[in-house]
VOLO-925918 format. One line per 10 residues: number of its first residue (from 1); their letters; for each residue x, z, y of C-alpha. Coordinates in pm, whole numbers. Each point is the difference from the previous one (the first is absolute). Example, Ala and Ser with C-alpha at 12.3 -4.5 7.8 and 13.67 -1.06 7.14 Angstrom:
residues 2
1) AS) 1230/780/-450 ~ 137/-66/344
END
This chain:
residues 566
1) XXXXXXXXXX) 4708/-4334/-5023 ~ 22/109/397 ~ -356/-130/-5 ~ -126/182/-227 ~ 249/338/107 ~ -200/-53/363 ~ -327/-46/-187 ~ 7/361/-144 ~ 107/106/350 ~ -312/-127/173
11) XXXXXXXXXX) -188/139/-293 ~ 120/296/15 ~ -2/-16/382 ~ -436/3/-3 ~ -21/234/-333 ~ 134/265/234 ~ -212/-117/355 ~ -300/-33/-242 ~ 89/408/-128 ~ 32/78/370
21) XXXXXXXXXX) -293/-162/128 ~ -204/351/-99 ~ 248/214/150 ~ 62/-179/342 ~ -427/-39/-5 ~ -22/403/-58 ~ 329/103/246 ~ -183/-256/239 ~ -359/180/-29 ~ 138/318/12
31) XXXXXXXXXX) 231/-104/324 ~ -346/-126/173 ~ -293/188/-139 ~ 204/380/-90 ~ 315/-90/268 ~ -179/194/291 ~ -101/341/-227 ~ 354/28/-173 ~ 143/-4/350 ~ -234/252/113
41) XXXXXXXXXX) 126/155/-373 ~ 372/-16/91 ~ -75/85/375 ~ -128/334/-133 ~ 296/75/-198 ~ 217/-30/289 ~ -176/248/281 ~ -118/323/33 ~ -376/-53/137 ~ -282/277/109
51) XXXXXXXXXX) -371/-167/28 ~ -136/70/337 ~ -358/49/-135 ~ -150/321/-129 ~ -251/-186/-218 ~ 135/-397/-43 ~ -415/-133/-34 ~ -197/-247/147 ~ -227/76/294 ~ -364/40/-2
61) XXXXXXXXXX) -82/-107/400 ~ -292/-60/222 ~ -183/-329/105 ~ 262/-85/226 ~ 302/97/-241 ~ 58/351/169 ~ 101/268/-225 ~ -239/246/-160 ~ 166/208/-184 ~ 172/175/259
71) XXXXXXXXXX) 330/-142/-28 ~ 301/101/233 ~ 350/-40/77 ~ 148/285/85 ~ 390/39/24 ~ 141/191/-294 ~ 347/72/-53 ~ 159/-216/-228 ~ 332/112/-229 ~ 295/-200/-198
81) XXXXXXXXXX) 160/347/-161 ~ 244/-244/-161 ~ 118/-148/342 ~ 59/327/180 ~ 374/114/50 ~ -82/377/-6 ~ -323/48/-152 ~ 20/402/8 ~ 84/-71/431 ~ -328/-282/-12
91) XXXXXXXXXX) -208/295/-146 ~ 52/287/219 ~ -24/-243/337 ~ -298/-123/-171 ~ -161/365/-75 ~ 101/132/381 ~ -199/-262/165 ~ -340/0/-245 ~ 8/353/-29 ~ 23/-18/-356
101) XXXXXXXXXX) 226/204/-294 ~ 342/-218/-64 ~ -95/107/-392 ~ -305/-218/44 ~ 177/-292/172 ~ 240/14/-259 ~ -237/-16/-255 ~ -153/-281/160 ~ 373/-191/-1 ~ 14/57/-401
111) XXXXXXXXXX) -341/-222/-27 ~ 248/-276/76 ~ -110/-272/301 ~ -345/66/175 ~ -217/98/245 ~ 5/410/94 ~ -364/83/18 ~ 9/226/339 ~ -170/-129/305 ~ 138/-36/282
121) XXXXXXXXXX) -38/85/401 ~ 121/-239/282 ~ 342/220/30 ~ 64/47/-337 ~ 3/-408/9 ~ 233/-25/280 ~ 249/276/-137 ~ 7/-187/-341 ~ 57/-310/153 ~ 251/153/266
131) XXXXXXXXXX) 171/173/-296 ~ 108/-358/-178 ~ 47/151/-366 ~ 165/-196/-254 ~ -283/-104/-228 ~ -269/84/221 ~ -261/-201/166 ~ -320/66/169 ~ -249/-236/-105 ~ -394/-91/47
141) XXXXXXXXXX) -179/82/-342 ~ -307/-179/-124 ~ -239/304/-91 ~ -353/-58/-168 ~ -262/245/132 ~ 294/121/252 ~ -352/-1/289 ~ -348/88/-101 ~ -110/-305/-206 ~ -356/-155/72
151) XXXXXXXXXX) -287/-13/-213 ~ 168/240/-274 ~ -270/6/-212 ~ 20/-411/-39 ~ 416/-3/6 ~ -4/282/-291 ~ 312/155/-53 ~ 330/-46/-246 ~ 127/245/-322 ~ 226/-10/-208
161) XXXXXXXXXX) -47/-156/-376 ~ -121/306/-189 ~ 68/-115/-371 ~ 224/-201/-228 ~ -371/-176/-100 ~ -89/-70/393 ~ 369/-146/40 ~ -68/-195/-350 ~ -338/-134/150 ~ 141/-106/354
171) XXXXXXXXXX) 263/-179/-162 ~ -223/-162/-219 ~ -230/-189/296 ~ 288/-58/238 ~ 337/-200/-11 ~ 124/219/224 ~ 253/299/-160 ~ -147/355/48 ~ 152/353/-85 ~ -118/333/-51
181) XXXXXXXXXX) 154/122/342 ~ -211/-315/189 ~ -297/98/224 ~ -296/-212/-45 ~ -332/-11/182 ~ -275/256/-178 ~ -263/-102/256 ~ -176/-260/218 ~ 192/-343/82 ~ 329/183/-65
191) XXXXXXXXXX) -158/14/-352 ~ -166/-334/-44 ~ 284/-160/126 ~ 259/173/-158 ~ 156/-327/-136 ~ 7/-166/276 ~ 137/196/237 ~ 264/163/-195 ~ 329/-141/142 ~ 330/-150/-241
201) XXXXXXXXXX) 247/34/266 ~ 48/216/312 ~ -57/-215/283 ~ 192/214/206 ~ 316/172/-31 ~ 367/48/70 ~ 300/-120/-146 ~ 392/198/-6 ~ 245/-265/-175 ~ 287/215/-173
211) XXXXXXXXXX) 269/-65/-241 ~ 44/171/-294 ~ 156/283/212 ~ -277/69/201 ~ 168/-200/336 ~ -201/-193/181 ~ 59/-372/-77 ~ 190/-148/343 ~ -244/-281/153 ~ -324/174/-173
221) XXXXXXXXXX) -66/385/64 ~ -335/84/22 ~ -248/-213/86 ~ -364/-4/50 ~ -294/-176/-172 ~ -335/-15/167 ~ -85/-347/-84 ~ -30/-3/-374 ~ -288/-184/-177 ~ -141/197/-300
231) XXXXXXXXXX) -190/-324/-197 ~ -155/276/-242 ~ -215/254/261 ~ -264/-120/168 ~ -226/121/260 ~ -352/48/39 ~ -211/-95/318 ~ -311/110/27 ~ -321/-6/234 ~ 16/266/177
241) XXXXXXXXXX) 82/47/368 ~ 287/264/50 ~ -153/64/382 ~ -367/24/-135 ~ 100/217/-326 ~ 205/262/259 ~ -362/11/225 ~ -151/48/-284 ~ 176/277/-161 ~ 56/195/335
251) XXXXXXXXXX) -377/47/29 ~ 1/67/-322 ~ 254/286/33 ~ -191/189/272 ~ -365/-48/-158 ~ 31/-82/-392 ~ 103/261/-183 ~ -134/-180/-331 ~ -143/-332/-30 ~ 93/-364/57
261) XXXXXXXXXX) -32/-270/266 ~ 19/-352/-64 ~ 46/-316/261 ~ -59/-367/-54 ~ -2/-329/148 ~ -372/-96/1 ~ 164/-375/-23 ~ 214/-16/-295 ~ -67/317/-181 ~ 393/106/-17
271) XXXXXXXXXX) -5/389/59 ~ 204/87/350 ~ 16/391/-54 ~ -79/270/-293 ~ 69/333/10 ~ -96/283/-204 ~ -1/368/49 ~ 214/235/-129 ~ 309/-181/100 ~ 335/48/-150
281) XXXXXXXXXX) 343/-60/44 ~ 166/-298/-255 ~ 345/178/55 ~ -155/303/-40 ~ -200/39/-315 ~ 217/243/-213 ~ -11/254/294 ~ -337/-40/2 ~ -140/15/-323 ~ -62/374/-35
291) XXXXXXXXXX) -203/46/310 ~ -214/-365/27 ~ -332/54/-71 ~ -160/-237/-301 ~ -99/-298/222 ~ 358/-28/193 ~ 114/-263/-184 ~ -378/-189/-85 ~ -52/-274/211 ~ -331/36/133
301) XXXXXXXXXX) -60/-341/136 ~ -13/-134/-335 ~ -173/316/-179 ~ -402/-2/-108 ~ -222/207/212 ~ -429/-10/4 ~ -39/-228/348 ~ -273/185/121 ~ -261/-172/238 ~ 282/-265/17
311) XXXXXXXXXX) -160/-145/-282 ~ -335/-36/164 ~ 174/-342/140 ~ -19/-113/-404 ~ -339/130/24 ~ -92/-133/340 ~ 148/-369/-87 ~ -199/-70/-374 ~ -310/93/138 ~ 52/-190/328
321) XXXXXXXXXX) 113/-317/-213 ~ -273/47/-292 ~ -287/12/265 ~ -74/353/-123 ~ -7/110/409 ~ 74/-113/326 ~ 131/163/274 ~ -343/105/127 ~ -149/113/-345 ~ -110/315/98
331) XXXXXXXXXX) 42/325/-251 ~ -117/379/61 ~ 263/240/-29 ~ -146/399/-66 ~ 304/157/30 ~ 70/295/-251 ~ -313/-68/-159 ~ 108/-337/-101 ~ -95/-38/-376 ~ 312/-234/-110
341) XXXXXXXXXX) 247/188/224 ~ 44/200/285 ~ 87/-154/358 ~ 265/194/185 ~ -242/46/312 ~ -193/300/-139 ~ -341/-130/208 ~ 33/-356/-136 ~ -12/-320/194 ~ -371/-121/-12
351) XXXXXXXXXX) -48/-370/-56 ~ 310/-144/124 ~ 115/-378/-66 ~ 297/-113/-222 ~ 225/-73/222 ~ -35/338/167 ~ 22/194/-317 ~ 312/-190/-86 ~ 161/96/337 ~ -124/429/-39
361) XXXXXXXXXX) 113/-37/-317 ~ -357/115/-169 ~ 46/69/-373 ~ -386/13/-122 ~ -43/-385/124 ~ 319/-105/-208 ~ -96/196/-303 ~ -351/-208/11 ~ 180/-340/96 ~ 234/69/-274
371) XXXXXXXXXX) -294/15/-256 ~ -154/-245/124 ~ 318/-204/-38 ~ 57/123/-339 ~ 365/55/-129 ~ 84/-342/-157 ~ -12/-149/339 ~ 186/298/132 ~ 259/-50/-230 ~ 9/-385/113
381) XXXXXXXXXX) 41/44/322 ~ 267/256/12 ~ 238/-204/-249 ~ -66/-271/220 ~ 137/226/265 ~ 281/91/-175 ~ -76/328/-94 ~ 125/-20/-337 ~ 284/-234/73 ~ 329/218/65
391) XXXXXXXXXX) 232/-283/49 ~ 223/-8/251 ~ 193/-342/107 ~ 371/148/-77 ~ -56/318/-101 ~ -69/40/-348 ~ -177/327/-67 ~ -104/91/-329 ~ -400/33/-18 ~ -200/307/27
401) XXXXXXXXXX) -225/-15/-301 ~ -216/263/164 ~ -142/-229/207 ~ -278/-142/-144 ~ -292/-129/124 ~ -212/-53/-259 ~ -45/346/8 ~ -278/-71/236 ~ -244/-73/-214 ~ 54/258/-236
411) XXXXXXXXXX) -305/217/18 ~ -86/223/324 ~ 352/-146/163 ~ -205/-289/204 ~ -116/256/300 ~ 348/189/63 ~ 161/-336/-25 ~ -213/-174/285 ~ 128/237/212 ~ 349/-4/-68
421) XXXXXXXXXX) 3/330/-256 ~ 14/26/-421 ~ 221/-197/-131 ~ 57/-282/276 ~ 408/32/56 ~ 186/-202/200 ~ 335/-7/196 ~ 82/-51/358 ~ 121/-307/-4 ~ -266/-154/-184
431) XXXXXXXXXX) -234/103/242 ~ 222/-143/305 ~ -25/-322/-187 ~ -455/35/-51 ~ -17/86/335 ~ 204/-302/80 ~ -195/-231/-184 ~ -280/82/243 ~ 194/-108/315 ~ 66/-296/-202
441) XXXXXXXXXX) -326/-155/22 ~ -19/132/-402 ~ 287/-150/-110 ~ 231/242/-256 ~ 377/-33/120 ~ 255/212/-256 ~ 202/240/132 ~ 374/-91/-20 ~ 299/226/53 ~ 283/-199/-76
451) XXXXXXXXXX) 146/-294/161 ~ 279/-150/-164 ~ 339/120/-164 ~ 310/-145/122 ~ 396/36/20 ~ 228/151/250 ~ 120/-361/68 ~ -397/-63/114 ~ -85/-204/-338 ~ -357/58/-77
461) XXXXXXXXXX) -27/57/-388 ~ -330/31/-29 ~ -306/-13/242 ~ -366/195/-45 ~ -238/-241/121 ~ -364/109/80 ~ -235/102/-176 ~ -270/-264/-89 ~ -355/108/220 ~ -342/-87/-69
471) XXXXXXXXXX) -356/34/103 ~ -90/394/-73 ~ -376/-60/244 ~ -143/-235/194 ~ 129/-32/358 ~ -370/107/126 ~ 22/376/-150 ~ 337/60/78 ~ -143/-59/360 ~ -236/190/-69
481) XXXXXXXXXX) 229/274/-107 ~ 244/-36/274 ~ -296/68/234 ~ -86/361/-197 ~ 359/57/20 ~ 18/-36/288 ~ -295/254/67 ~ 159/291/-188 ~ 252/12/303 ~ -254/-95/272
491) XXXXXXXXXX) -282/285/-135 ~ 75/81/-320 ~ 237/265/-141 ~ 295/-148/50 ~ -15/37/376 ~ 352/125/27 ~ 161/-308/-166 ~ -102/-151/348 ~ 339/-174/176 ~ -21/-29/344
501) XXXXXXXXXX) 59/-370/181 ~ -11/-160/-362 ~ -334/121/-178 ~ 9/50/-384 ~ -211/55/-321 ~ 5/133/-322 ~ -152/244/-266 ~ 31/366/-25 ~ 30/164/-342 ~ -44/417/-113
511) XXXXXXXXXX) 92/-12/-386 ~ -112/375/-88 ~ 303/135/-256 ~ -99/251/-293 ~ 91/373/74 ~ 56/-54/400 ~ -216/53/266 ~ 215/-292/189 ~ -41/-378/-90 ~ 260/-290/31
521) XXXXXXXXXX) -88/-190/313 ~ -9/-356/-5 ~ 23/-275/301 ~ 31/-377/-63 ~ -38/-192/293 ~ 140/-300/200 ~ 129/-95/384 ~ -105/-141/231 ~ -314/-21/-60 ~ 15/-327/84
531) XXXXXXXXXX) 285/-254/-151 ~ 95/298/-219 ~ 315/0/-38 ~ 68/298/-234 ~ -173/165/-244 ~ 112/361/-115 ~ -132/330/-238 ~ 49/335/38 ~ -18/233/-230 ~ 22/374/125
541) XXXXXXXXXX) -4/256/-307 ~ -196/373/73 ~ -171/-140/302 ~ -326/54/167 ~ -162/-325/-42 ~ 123/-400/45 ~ -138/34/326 ~ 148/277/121 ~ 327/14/-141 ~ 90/-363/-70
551) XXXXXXXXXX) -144/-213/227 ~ 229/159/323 ~ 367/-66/-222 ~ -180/-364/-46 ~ -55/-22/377 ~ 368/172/84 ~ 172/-201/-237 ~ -228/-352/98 ~ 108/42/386 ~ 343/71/-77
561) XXXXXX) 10/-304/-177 ~ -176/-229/241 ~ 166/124/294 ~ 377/-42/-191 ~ -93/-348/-66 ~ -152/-120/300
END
């Protein structure tokens, strides 16, 4: 009978372990897998915090992981109304010393805990500081766009959601949790990245632990957080070269008043600098949205434009590879009385060669090369010049369907097209990367603009490799072009794109523009001229001609460049 008593013990002793087993197995996942986010749960409930970042997002930085976007850390003042003793006393010492109505600090207090948005001078620091308010602090706040960012155009800028349906739609692509107040990016990497760089978690902030009383828990006051890893945000890292991008742009500032300039590495094809022209300010959009002209906010180093005699290197390259000319093929130029189309030298150029036509830029010698070439092979070569490919490694912009190069051989498009007019259209950066395939020895490298993404903890998450490259012409024409290329500086009309000590070459372009006497000037050119080691475009809008107006910001910007990284 006690057997059989102890029996039904034992039984009963693994019925209930074997009902447990589940439980213990959930408390124990829960303990490991939730344990740290329910303390970070129950740690909120307890404390009073304030974020210490205007905009908790990842960072969009340069090559080197410097900051872009213009963020700062200026020292705001900081305020626990909760913790202060005399709150009415805190105001009014407050208001004396910023200048500012109590009402307004007061109405600040009622917000509850946060950070008072007045800025502040090097005394007004030391008086707050000196002044040792209950509730109080003076802290450094994290501030997005707090300096001029770089390279605006490419950053883009942040909004808030506009609609229940946008909020809907974000939610729907992203694990993350969005609301209607959030601001989101509405252009550029701020936009294409929008899920990866928006943050879960402050990553910095500070802490006041109270009781239910509002008294500051003995052993714990208020404490600072600086070292926080968000695992949600991530940032982006891109090509470009903060120090090159800033040469760039200050040229740009005192000679471009619209147009675009872009900079890459003749080895690898990742873009160093791109600027575009009119700038803006991404903390300043609202303010600026009734005076900014159209284009403000168009980012011109990725927009379509007619190449002008640019595209005389397309030109110059299929009939150089077909066998249709050589360098020495010699062609009589007549000037306005040019039957296909008239030369910009009124008198003509007489029989001239190839090469030299190439380097004065002589429109009635394209036009006949061009029909010669016919547009099918036209059409070949600039695809395989990536004229029609608007990829960029990392930066996914959505294709411009106007560009079309079939267009060519629509009837009566084949002569404006061999010399860069009708309905050839092409962007700035795709011509960086043709003119690159020529110091190349004809090999096509794609243009790449984004590095990696990675974590504030320095995980990389994901990494942009290259692009893959391949044979575009033989390695005898591009010589061959490098050497006309090298003319246009030498004796040509792109004389002022010479750089002094380092030698250079490249192609001037004069795209004429319907209703304006002006034209958009073009230069696309390389340094030095020999072991290149950047290749750049400018693109001036309501110039004179490539030659006159674009080739000198080439040159200023090119020696700037070589001289900084020498």
């Amino acid at each position: 009978m006690e057997f059989l008593r102890q029996k039904r013990i034992v039984l009963t002793f693994y019925l209930f372990l074997i009902l447990f087993i589940p439980i213990i197995a959930r408390l124990t996942n829960i303990q490991l897998t939730h344990g740290p986010e329910y303390a970070r749960r129950a740690l909120e409930q307890r404390s009073i915090k304030v974020v210490l970042e205007d905009i908790p997002r990842g960072d969009i930085l340069d090559r080197n992981l410097k900051s872009l976007t213009g963020s700062g850390m200026p020292l705001k003042i900081v305020v626990f109304p909760s913790l202060m003793k005399k709150p009415q006393e805190t105001a009014q010492h407050i208001s004396e010393i910023l200048s500012v109505n109590k009402k307004e600090i007061i109405r600040q207090f009622s917000k509850g805990s946060g950070i008072l948005p007045y800025p502040l001078g090097p005394d007004q620091i030391r008086l707050i500081k000196q002044a040792d308010l209950d509730g109080v602090m003076v802290l450094p706040v994290q501030q997005r766009y707090y300096n001029q960012p770089l390279a605006a155009h490419l950053i883009g800028h942040l909004g808030s959601i506009s609609s229940v349906e946008k909020l809907k739609e974000l939610s729907a692509f992203s694990e993350k949790e969005y609301q209607l107040n959030d601001l989101v990016g509405k252009m550029g990497l701020e936009k294409y990245y929008e899920q990866q760089l928006k943050a879960t978690r402050p990553e910095r902030l500070v802490r006041a632990y109270a009781d239910a009383a509002g008294l500051l828990l003995k052993g714990m006051g208020i404490k600072l957080n600086t070292s926080e890893i968000d695992p949600g945000r991530q940032h982006v890292v891109t090509t470009i070269d903060y120090r090159m991008q800033e040469i760039v742009e200050q040229v740009m500032d005192e000679y471009v008043q619209r147009g675009a300039v872009v900079v890459m590495d003749v080895h690898t094809g990742d873009i160093l600098a791109m600027a575009s022209r009119p700038n803006f300010h991404p903390g300043r959009v609202a303010q600026m949205l009734d005076n900014a002209s159209a284009d403000t906010f168009v980012d011109h180093c990725i927009s379509l434009y007619q190449p002008g005699s640019i595209f005389k290197v397309i030109v110059a390259a299929a009939a150089l590879e077909e066998g249709i000319v050589t360098k020495d093929s010699i062609f009589t130029c007549l000037g306005d009385k040019s039957q296909l189309v008239k030369c910009w030298q009124d008198q003509g150029h007489g029989n001239i060669t190839f090469a030299r036509a190439f380097a004065l830029s002589c429109n009635p010698v394209f036009a006949e090369v061009g029909l010669e070439l016919g547009a099918e092979k036209l059409i070949e070569y600039a695809k395989k010049f990536g004229l029609e490919n608007q990829d960029i490694i990392g930066y996914p912009v959505t294709f411009d369907e106007r560009q079309d190069l079939h267009l060519i051989s629509k009837p009566n498009n084949l002569v404006n097209s061999s010399i860069g007019q009708g309905p050839v259209l092409v962007t700035p950066v795709q011509l960086t990367a043709m003119m690159n395939t020529i110091i190349n020895d004809g090999v096509y490298i794609p243009p790449r603009l984004v590095r990696e993404l990675r974590k504030s903890d320095e995980t990389i998450v994901e990494r942009f490799a290259p692009g893959n490259s391949y044979k575009a012409v033989s390695p005898g024409t591009a010589a061959q072009l490098k050497e006309m290329l090298n003319m246009v500086v030498q004796e040509g009309v792109g004389q002022q794109a010479m750089i002094k000590n380092y030698g250079s070459a490249g192609k001037t372009g004069s795209a004429e523009v319907a209703g304006k006497e002006t034209v958009n000037a073009w230069f696309s050119g390389y340094a030095p001229a020999q072991d290149p080691r950047y290749v750049a475009t400018v693109l001036v809008e309501d110039g004179i001609s490539g030659g006159e107006t674009a080739a000198p910001v080439f040159r200023n910007i090119m020696e700037k460049l070589l001289n900084h990284n020498n």
